[in-house]
VMD Tcl script that builds the backbone (N, CA, C; Angstrom):
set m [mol new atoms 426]
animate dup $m
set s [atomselect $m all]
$s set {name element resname resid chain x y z} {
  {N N UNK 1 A 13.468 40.961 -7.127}
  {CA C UNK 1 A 13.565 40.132 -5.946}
  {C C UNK 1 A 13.258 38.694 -6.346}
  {N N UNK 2 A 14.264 37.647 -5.835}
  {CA C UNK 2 A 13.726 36.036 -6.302}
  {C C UNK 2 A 12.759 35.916 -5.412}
  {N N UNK 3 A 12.086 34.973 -6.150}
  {CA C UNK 3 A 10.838 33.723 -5.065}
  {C C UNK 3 A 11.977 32.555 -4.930}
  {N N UNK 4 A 11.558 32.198 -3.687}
  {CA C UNK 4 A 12.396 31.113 -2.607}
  {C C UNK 4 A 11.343 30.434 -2.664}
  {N N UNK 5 A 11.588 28.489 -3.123}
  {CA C UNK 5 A 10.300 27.656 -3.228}
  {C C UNK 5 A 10.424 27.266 -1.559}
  {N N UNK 6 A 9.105 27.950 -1.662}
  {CA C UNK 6 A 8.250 27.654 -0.188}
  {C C UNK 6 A 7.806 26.351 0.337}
  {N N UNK 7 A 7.504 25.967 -0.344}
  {CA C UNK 7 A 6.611 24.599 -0.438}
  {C C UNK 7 A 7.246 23.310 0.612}
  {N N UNK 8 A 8.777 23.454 0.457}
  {CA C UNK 8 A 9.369 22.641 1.524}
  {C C UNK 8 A 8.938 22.912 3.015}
  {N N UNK 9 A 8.637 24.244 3.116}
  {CA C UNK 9 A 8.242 24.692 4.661}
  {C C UNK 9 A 6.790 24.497 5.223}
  {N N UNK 10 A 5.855 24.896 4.130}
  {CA C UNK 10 A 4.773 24.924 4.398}
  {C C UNK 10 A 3.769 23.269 4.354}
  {N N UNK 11 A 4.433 22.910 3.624}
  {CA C UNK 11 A 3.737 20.976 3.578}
  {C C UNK 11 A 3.988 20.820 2.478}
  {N N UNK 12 A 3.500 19.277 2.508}
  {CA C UNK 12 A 4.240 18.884 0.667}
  {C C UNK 12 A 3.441 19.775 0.232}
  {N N UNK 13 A 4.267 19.065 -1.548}
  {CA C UNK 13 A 3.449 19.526 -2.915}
  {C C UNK 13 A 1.804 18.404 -2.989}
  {N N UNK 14 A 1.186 19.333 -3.793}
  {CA C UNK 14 A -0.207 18.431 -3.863}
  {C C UNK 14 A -0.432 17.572 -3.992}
  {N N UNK 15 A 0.602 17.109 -5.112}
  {CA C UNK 15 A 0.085 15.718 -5.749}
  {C C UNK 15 A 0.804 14.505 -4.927}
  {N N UNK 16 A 2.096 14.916 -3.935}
  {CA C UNK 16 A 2.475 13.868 -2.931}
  {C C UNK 16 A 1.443 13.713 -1.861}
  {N N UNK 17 A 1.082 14.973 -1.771}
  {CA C UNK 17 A -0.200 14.513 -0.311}
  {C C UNK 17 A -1.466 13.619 -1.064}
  {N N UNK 18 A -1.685 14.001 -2.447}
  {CA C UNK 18 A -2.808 13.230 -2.321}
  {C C UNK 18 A -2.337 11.212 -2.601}
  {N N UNK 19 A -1.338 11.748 -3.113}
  {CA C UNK 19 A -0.466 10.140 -3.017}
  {C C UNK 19 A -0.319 9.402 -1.690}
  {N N UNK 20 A -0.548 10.268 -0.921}
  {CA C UNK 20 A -0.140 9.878 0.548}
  {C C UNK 20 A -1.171 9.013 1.046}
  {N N UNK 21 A -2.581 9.894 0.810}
  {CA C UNK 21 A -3.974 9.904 1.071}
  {C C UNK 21 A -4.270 8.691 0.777}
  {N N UNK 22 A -4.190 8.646 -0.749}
  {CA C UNK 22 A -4.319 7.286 -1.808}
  {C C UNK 22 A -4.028 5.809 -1.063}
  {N N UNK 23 A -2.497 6.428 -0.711}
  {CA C UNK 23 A -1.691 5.114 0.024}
  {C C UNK 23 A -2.513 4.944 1.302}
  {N N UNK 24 A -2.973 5.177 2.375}
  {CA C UNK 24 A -3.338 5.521 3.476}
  {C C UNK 24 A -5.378 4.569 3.318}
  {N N UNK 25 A -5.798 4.936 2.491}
  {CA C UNK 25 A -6.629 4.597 1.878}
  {C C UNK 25 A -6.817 3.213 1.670}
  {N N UNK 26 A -5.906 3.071 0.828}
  {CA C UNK 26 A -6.142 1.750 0.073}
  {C C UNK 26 A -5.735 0.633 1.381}
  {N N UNK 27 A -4.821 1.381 1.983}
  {CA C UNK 27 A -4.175 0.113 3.097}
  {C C UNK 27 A -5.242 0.484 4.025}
  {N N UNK 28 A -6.052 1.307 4.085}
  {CA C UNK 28 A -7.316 0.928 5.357}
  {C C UNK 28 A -8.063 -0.272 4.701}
  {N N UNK 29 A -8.709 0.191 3.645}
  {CA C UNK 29 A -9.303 -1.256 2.565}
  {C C UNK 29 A -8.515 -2.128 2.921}
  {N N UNK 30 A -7.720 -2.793 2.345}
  {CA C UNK 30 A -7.232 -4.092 2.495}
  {C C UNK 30 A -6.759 -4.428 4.076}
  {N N UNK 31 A -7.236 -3.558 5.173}
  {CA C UNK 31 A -6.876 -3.835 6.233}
  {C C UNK 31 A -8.146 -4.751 7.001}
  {N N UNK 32 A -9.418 -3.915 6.595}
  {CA C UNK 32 A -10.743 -4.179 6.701}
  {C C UNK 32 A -10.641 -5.108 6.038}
  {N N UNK 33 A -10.705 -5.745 4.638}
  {CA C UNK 33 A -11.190 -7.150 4.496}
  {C C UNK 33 A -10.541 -8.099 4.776}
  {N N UNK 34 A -9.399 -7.820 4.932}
  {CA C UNK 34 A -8.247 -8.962 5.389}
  {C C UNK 34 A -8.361 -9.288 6.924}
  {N N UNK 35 A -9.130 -8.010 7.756}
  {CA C UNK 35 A -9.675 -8.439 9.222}
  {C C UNK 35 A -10.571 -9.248 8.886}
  {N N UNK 36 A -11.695 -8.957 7.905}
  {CA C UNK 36 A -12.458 -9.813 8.039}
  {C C UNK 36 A -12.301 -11.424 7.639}
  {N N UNK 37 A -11.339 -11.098 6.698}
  {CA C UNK 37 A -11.463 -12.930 6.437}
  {C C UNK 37 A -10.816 -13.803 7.550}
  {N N UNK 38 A -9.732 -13.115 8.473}
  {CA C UNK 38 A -8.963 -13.309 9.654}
  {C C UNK 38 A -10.065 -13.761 10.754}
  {N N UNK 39 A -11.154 -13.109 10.896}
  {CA C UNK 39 A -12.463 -13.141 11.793}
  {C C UNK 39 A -12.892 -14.406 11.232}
  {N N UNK 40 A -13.410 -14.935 10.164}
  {CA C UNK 40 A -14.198 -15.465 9.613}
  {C C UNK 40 A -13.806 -17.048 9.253}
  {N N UNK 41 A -12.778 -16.896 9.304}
  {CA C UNK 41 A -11.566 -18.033 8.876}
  {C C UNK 41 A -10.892 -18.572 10.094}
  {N N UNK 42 A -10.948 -19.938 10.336}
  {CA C UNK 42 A -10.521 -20.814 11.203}
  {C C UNK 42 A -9.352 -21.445 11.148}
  {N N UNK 43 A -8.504 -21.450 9.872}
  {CA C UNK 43 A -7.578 -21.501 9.990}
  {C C UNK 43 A -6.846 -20.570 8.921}
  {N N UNK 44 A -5.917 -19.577 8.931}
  {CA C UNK 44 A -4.905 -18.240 8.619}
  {C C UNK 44 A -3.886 -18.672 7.857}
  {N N UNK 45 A -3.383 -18.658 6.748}
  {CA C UNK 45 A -1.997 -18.387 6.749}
  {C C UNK 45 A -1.390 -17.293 6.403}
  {N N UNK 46 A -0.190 -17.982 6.243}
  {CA C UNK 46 A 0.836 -16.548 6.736}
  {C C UNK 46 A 0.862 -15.646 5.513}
  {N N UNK 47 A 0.677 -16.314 4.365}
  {CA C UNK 47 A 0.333 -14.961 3.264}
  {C C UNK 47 A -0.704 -13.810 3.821}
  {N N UNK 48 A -1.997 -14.515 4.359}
  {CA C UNK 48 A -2.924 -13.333 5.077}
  {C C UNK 48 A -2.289 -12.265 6.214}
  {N N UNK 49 A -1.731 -13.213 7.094}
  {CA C UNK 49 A -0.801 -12.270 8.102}
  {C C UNK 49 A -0.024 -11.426 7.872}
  {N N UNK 50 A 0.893 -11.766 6.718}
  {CA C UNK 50 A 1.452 -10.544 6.270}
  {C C UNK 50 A 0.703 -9.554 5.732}
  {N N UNK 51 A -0.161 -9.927 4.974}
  {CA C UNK 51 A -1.023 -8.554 4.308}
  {C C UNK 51 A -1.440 -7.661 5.354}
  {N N UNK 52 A -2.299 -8.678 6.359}
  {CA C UNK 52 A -2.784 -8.042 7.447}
  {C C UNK 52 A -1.773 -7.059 8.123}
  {N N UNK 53 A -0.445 -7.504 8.867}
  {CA C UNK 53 A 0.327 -6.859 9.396}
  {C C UNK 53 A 0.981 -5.468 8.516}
  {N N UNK 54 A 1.064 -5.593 7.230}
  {CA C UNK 54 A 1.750 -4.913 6.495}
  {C C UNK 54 A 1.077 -3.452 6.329}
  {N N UNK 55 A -0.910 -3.765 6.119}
  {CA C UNK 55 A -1.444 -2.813 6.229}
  {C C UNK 55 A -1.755 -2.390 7.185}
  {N N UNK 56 A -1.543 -2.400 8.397}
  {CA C UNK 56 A -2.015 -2.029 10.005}
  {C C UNK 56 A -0.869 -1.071 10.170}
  {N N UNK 57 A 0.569 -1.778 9.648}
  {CA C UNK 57 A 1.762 -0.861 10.114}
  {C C UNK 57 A 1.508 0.704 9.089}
  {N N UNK 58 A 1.733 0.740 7.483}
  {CA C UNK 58 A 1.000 1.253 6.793}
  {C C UNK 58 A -0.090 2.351 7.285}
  {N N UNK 59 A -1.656 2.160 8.120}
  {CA C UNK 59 A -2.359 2.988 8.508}
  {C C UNK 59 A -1.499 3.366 9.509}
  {N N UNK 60 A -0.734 3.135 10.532}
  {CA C UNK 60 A -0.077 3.759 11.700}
  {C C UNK 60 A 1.269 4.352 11.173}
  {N N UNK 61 A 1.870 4.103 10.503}
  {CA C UNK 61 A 3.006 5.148 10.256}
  {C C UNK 61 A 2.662 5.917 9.186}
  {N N UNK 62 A 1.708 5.994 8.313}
  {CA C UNK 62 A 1.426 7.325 7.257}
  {C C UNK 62 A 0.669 8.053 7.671}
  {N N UNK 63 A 0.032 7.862 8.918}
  {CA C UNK 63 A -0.243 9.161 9.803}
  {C C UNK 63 A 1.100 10.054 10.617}
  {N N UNK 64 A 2.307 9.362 11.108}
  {CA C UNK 64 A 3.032 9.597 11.149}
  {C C UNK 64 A 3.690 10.723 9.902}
  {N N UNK 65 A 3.551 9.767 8.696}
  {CA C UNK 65 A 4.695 10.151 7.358}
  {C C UNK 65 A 3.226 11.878 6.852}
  {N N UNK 66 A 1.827 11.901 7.320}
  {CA C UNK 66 A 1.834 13.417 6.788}
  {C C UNK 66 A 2.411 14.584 7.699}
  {N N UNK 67 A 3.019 14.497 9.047}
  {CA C UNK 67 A 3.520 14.956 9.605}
  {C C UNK 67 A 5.074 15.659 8.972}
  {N N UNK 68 A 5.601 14.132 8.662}
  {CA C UNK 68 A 6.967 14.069 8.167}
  {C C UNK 68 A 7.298 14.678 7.031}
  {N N UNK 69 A 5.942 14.357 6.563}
  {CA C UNK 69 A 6.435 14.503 4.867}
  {C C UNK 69 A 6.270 16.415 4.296}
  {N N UNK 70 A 6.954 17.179 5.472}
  {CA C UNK 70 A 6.877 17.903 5.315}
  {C C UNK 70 A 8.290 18.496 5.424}
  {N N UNK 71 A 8.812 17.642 5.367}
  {CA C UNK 71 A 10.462 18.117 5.168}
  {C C UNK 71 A 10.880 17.343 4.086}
  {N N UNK 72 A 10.906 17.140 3.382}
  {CA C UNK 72 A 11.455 16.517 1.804}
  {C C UNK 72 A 12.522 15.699 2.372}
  {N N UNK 73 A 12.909 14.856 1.787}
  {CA C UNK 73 A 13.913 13.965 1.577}
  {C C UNK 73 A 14.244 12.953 2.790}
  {N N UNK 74 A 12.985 12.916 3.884}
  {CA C UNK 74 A 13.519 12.454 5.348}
  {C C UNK 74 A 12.484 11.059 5.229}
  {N N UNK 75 A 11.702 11.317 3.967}
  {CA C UNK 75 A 10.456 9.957 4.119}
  {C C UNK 75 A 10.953 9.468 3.172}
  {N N UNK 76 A 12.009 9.215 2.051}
  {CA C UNK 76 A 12.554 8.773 1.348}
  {C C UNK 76 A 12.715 7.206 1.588}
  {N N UNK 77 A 13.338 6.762 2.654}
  {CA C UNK 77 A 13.407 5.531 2.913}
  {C C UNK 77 A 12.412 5.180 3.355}
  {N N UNK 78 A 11.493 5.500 4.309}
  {CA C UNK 78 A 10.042 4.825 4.409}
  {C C UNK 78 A 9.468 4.642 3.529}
  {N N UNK 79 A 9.732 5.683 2.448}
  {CA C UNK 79 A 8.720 5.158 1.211}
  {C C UNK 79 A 9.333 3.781 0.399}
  {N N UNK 80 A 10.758 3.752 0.434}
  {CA C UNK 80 A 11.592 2.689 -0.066}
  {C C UNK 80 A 11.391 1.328 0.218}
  {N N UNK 81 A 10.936 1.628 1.923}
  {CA C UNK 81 A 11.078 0.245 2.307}
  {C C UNK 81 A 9.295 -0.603 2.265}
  {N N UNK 82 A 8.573 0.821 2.525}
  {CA C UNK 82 A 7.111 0.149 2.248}
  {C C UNK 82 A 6.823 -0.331 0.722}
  {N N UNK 83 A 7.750 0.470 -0.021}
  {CA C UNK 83 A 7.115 0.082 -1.372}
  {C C UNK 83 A 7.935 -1.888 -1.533}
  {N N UNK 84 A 8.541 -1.993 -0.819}
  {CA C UNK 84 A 8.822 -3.259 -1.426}
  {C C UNK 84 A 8.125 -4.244 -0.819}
  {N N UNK 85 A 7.989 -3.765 0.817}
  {CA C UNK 85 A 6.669 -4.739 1.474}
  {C C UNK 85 A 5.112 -4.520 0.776}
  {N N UNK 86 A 4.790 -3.560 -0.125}
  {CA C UNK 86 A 3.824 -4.101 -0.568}
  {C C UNK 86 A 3.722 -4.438 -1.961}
  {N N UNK 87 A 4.956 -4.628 -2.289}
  {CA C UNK 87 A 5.205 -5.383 -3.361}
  {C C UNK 87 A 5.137 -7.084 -2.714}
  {N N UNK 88 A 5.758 -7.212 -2.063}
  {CA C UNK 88 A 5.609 -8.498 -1.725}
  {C C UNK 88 A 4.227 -8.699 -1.358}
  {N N UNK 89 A 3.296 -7.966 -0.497}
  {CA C UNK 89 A 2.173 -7.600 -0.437}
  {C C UNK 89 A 1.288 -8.591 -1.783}
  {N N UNK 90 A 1.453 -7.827 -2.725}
  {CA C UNK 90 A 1.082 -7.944 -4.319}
  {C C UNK 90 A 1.047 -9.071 -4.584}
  {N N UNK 91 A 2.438 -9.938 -4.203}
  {CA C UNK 91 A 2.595 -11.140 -4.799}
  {C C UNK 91 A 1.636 -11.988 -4.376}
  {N N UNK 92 A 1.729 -12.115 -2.880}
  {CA C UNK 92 A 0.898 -12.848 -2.365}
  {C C UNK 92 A -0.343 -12.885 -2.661}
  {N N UNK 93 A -1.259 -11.697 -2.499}
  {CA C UNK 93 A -2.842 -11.560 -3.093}
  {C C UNK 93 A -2.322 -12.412 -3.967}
  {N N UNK 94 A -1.895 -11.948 -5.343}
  {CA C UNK 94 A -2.220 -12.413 -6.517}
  {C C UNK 94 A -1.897 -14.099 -6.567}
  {N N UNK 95 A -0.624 -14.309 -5.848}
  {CA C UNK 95 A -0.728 -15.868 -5.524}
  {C C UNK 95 A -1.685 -16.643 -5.079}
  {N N UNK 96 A -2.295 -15.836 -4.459}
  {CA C UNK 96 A -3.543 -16.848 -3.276}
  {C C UNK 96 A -4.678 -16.306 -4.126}
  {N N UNK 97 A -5.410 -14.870 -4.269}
  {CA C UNK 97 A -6.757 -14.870 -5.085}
  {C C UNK 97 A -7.030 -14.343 -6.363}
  {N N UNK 98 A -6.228 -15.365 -7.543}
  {CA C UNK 98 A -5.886 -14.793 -9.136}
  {C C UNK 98 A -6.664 -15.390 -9.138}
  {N N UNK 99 A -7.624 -16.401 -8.830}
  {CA C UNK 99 A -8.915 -17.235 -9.764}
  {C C UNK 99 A -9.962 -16.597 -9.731}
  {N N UNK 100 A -10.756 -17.229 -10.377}
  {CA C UNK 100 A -12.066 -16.619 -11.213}
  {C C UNK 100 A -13.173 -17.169 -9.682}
  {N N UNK 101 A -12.703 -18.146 -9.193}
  {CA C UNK 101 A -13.628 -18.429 -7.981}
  {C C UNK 101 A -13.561 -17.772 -6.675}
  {N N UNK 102 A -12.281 -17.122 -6.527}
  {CA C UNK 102 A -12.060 -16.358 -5.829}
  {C C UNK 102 A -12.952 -15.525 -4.998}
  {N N UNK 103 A -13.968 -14.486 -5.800}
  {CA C UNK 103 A -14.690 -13.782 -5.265}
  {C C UNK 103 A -14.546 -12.161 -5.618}
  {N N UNK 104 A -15.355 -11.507 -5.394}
  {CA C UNK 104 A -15.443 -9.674 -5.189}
  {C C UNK 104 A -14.571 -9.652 -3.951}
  {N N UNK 105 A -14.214 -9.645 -3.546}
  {CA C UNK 105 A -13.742 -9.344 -1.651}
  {C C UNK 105 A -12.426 -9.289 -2.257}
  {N N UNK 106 A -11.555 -10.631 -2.901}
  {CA C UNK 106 A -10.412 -11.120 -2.741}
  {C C UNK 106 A -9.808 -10.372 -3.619}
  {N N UNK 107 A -10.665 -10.059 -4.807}
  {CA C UNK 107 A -10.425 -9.190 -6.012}
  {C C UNK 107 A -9.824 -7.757 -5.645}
  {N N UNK 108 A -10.649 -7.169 -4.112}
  {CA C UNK 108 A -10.567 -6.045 -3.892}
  {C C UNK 108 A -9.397 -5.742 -3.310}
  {N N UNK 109 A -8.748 -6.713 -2.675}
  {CA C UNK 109 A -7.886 -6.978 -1.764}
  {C C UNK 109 A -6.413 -6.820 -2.478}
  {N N UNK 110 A -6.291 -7.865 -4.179}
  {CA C UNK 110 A -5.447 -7.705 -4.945}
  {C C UNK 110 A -5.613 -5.942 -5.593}
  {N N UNK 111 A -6.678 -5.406 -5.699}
  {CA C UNK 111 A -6.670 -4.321 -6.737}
  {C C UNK 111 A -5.993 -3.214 -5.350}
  {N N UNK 112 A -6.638 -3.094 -4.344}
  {CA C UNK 112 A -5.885 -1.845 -3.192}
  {C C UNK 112 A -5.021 -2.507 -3.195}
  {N N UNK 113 A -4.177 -3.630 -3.124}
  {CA C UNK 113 A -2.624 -3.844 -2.845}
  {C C UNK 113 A -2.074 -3.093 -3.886}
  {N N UNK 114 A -2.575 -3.289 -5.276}
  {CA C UNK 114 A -1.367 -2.984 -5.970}
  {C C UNK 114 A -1.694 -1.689 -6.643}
  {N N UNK 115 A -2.166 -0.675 -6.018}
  {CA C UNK 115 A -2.823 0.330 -5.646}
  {C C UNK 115 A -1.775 0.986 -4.895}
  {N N UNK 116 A -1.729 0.765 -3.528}
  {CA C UNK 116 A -0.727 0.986 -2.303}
  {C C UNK 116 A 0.523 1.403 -3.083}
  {N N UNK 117 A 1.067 -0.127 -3.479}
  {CA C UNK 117 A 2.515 -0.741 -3.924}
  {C C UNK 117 A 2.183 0.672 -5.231}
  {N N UNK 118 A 1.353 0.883 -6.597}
  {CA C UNK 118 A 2.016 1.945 -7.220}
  {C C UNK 118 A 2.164 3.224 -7.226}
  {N N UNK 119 A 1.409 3.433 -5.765}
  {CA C UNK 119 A 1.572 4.793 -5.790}
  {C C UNK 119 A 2.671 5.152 -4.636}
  {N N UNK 120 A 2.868 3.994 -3.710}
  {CA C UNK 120 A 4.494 4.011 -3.132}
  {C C UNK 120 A 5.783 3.976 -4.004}
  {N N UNK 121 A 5.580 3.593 -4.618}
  {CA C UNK 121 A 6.937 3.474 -5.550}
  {C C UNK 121 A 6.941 5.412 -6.625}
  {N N UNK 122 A 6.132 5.506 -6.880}
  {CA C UNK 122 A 5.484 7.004 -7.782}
  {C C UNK 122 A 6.196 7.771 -6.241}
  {N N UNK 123 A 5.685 7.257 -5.167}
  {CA C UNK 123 A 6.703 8.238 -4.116}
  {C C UNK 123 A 7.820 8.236 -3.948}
  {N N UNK 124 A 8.247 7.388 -4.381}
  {CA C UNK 124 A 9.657 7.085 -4.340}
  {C C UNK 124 A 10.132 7.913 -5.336}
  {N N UNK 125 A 10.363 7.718 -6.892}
  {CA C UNK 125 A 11.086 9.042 -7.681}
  {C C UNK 125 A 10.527 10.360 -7.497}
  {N N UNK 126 A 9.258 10.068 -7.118}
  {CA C UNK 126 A 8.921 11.894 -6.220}
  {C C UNK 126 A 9.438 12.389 -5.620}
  {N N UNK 127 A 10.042 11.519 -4.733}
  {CA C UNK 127 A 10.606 11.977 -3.563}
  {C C UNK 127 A 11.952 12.023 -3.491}
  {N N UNK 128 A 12.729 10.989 -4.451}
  {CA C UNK 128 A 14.108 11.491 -4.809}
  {C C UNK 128 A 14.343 12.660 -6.177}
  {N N UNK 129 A 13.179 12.543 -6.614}
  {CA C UNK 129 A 13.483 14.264 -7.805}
  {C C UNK 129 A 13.116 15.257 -6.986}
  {N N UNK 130 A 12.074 15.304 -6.030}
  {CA C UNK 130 A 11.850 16.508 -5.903}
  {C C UNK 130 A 13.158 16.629 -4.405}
  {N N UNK 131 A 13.749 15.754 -3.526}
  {CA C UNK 131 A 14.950 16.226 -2.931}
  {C C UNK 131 A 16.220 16.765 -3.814}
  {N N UNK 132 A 16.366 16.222 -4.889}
  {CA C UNK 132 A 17.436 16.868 -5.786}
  {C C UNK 132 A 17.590 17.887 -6.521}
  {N N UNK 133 A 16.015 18.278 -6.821}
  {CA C UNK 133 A 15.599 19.729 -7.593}
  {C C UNK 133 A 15.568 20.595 -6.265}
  {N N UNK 134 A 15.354 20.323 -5.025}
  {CA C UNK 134 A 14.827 21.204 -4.161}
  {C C UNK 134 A 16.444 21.791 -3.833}
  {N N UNK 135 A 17.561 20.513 -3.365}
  {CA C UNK 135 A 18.771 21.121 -3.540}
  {C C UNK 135 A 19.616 21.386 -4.438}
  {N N UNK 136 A 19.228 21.477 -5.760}
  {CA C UNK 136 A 20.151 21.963 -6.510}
  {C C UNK 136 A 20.754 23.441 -6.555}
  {N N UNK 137 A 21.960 23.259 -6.697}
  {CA C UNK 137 A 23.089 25.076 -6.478}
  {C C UNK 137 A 23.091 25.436 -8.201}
  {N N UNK 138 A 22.999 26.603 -8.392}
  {CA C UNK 138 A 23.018 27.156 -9.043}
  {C C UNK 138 A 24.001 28.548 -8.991}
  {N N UNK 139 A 24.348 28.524 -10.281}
  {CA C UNK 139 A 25.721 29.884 -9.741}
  {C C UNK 139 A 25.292 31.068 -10.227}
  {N N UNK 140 A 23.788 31.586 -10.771}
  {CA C UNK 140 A 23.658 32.938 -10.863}
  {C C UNK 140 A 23.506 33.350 -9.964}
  {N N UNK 141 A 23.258 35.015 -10.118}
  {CA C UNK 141 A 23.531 35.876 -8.657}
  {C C UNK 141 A 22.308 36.430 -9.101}
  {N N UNK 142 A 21.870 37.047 -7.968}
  {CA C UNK 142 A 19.852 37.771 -7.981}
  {C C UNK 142 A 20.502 39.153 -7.544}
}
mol reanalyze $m
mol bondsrecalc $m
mol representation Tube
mol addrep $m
């Protein structure tokens, strides 16, 4: 008798959920200090706003995506499109707090961005190998 891979039915594979987690994580971090410097700071720019906005959307739709991500190949483009907003994400930290005067805070802010950004992208060929292995046809007979 064959085994039929289950795993599509029952929830992801392990190492995407804990990728998920990871992602989910890191964008609460950089959501929290980037509120705070937003609080603290009298005047904003828009490099902060985006970070800010980028990780707020981030905590609210990857609660969504462990729901989702239980059908293979349907979070494919969410993962596509977040991984490039926090690539841009990336740039910015590192544009605005690459100096040495910078601080611990700002440091933390660049290290969970690009944190987020590599383990979104790691979802990304995850998520297009494991949709292509999951449908691949094969012509033996059981």
């Amino acid at each position: 008798m064959a085994r039929a891979d289950t795993s599509a039915r029952f929830g992801l594979p392990p190492f995407f959920l804990v990728s998920n987690i990871l992602i989910w994580i890191s964008a609460v971090i950089v959501m929290g200090i980037v509120s705070y410097f937003i609080s603290e700071s009298s005047s904003v720019g828009n490099h902060i706003i985006y970070e800010e906005v980028i990780s707020v959307l981030t905590v609210a739709f990857f609660l969504i995506s462990f729901i989702l991500g239980t059908y293979p190949g349907y979070i494919l483009l969410f993962n596509i499109i977040f991984s490039y907003l926090w690539l841009v994400a990336v740039v910015f930290a590192a544009e605005d707090w690459s100096t040495d005067y910078a601080g611990a805070l700002p440091h933390t802010v660049e290290a969970f961005s690009f944190i987020a950004f590599f383990f979104l992208l790691f979802n990304v060929v995850f998520d297009w190998h494991y949709g292509y292995r999951a449908h691949a046809r094969t012509t033996s007979t059981v």
